[in-house]
GULUM-705908 format. One record per residue: chain; x, y negated, z of N, C-alpha, C in turn; residue in three letters. Coordinates in nm, 4 decimals. Atoms other than C-alpha are relative to their C-alpha. Layout:
// GULUM-705908
A,X,Y,Z,X,Y,Z,X,Y,Z,ALA
...
END
This chain:
// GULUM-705908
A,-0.0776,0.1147,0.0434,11.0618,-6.8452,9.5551,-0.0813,-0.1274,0.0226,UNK
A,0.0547,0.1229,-0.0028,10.9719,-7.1955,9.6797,0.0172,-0.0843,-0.1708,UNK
A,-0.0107,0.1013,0.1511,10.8667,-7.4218,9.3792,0.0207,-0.1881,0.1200,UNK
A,0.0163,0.1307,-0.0387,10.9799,-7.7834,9.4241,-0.0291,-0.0794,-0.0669,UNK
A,0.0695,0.0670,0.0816,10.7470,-8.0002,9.3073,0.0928,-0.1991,-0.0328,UNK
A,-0.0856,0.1808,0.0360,10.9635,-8.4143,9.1540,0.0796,-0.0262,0.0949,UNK
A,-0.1145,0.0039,-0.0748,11.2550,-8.3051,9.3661,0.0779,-0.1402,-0.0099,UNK
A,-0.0585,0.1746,-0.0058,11.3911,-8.6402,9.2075,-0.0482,-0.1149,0.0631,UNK
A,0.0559,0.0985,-0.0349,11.1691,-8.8142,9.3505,-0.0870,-0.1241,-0.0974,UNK
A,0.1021,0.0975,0.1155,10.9579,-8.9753,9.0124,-0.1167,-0.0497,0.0373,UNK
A,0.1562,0.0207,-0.0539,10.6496,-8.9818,9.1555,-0.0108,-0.1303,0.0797,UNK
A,0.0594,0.0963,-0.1376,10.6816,-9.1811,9.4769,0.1184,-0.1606,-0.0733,UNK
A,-0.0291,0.0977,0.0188,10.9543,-9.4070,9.2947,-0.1070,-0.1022,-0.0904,UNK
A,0.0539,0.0659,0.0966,10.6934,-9.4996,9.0051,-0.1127,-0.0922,0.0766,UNK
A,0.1120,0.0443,-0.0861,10.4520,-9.5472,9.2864,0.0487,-0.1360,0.0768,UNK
A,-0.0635,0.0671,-0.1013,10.6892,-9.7315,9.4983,-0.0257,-0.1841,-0.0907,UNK
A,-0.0005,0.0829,0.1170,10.7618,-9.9576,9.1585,-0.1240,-0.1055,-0.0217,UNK
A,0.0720,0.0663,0.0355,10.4081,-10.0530,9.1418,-0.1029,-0.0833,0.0892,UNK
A,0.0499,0.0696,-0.1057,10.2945,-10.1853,9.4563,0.1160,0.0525,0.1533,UNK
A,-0.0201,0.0625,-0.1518,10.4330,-10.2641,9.8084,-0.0644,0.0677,0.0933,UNK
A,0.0859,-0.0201,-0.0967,10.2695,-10.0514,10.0639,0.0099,0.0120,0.1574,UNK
A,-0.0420,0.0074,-0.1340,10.4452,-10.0989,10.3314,-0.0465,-0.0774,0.1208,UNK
A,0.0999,0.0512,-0.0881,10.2448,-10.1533,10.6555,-0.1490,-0.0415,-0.0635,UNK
A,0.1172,0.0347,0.0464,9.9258,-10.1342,10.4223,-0.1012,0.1339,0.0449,UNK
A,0.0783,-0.0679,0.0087,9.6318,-9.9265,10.4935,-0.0517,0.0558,-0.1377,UNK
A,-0.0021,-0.0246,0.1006,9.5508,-9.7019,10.2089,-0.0961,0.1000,0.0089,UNK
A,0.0757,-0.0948,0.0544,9.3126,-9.5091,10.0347,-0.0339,0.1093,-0.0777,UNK
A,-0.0309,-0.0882,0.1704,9.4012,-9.2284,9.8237,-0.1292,0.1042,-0.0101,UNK
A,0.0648,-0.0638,0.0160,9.1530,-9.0769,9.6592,-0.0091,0.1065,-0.0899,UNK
A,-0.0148,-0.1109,0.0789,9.1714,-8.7108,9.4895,0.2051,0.0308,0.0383,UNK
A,-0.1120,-0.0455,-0.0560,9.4795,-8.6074,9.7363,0.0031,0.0949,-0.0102,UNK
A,-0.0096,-0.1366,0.0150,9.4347,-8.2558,9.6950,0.0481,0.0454,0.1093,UNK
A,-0.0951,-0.0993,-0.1352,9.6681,-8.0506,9.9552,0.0779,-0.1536,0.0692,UNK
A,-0.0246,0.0769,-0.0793,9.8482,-8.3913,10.0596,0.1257,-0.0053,-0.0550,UNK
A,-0.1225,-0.0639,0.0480,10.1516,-8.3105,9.8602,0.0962,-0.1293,-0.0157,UNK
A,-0.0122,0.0975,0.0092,10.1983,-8.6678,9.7583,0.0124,-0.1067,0.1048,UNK
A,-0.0216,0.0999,-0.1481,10.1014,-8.8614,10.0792,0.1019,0.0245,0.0796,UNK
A,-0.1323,-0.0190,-0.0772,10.3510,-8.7299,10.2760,0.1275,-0.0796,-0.0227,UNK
A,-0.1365,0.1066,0.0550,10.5889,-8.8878,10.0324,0.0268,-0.1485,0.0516,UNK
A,-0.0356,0.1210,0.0020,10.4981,-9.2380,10.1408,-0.1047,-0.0221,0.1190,UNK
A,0.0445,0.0374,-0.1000,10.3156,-9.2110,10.4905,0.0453,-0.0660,0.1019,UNK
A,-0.1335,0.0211,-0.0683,10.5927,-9.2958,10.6724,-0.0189,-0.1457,-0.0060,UNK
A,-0.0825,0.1416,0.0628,10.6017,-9.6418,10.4883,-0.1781,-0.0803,0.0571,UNK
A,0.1029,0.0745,-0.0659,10.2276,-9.7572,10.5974,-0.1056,0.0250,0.0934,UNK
A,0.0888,0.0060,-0.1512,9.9735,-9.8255,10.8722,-0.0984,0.0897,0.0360,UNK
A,0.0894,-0.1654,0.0450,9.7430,-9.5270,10.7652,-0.0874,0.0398,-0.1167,UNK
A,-0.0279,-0.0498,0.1175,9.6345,-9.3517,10.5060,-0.1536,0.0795,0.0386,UNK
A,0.1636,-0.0331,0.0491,9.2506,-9.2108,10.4236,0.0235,0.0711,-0.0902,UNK
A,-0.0133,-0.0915,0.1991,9.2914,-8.9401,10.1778,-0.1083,0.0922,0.0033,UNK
A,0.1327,-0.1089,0.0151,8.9825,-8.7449,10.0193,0.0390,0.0527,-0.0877,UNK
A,-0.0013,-0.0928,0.1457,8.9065,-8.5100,9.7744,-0.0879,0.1003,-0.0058,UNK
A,0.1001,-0.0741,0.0528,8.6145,-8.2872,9.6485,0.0491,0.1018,0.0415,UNK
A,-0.0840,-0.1416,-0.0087,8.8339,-7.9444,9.7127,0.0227,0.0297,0.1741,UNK
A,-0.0523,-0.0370,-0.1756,8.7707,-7.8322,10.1006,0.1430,0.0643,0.0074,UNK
A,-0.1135,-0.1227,-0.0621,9.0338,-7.5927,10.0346,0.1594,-0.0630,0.0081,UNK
A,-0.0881,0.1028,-0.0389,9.2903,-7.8490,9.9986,0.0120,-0.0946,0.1166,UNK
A,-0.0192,0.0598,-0.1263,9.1949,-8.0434,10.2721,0.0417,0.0485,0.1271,UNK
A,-0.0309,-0.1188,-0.1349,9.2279,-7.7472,10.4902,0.1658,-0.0255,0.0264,UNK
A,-0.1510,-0.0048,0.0239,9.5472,-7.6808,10.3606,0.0959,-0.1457,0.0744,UNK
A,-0.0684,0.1451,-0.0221,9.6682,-8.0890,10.4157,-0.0211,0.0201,0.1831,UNK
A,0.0916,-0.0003,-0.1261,9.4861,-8.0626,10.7654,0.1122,0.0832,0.0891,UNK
A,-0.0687,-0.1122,-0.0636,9.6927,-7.7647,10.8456,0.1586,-0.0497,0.0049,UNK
A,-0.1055,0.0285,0.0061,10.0354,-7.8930,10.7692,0.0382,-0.1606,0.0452,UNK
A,-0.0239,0.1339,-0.0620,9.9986,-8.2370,10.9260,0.0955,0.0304,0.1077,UNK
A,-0.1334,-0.0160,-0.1157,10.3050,-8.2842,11.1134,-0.0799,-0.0778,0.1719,UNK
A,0.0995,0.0836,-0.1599,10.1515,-8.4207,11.4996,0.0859,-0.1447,0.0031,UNK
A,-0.0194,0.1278,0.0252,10.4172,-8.6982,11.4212,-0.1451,-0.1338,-0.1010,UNK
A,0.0942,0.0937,0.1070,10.1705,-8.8388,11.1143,-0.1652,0.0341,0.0411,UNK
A,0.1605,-0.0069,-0.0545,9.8258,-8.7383,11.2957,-0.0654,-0.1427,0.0184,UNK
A,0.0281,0.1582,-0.0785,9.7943,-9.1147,11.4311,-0.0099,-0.0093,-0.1292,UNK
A,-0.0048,0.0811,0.1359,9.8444,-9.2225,11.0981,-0.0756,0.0623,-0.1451,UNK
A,0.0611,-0.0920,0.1653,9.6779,-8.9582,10.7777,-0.1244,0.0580,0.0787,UNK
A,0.1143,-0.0965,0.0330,9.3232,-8.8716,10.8010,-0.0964,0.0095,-0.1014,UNK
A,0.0775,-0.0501,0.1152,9.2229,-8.6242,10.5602,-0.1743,0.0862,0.0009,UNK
A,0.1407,-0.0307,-0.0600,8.8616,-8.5563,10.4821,-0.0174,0.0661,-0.1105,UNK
A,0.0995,-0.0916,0.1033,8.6432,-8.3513,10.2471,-0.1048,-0.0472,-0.0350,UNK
A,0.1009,0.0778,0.0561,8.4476,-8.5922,10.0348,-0.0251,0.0558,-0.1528,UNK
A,0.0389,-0.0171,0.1616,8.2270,-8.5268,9.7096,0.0116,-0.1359,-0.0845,UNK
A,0.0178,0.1373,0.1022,8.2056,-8.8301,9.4184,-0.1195,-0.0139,-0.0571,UNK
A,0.1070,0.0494,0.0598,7.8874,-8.8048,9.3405,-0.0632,-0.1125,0.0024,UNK
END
C-alpha cells in the first residue's frame, strides 16, 4: 500500500504562504529523501539540498527525474 504523505497539499501551501520562491535559488537544509523539494522545484532556479543521512540522499539521487537534474543537487553533508 502506497502511503501518501499531505496529499492536500499543507506543506508546500504553508511554505508557499511564507515566502516567494519563485526563480530563487535555494537552500534546503535537512531534505532527507527529497520528498518535499520536489513539491516546489519546478517553481525556482535551483535548489541545494543536504542532509546528514547518506541513505536519503541516495534515495533523492535515485529518483531525480532527468527533467529536474539541471536544477536539484542533492549532497551528503554533516553539521558539525
Amino acid at each position: 500500500m502506497a502511503v501518501h504523505v499531505d496529499p492536500e497539499g499543507n506543506e508546500t501551501g504553508a511554505l508557499f504562504d511564507l515566502v516567494d520562491l519563485s526563480g530563487r535559488d535555494v537552500l534546503e537544509i535537512g531534505c532527507g529523501d527529497g520528498r518535499l523539494t520536489w513539491r516546489y522545484a519546478d517553481k525556482v532556479a535551483r535548489v541545494m539540498a543536504i542532509d546528514p543521512f547518506a541513505a536519503g540522499i541516495e534515495r533523492a539521487n535515485e529518483r531525480l527525474a532527468g527533467s529536474l537534474k539541471d536544477r536539484i543537487d542533492f549532497r551528503h553533508a554533516a553539521f558539525e
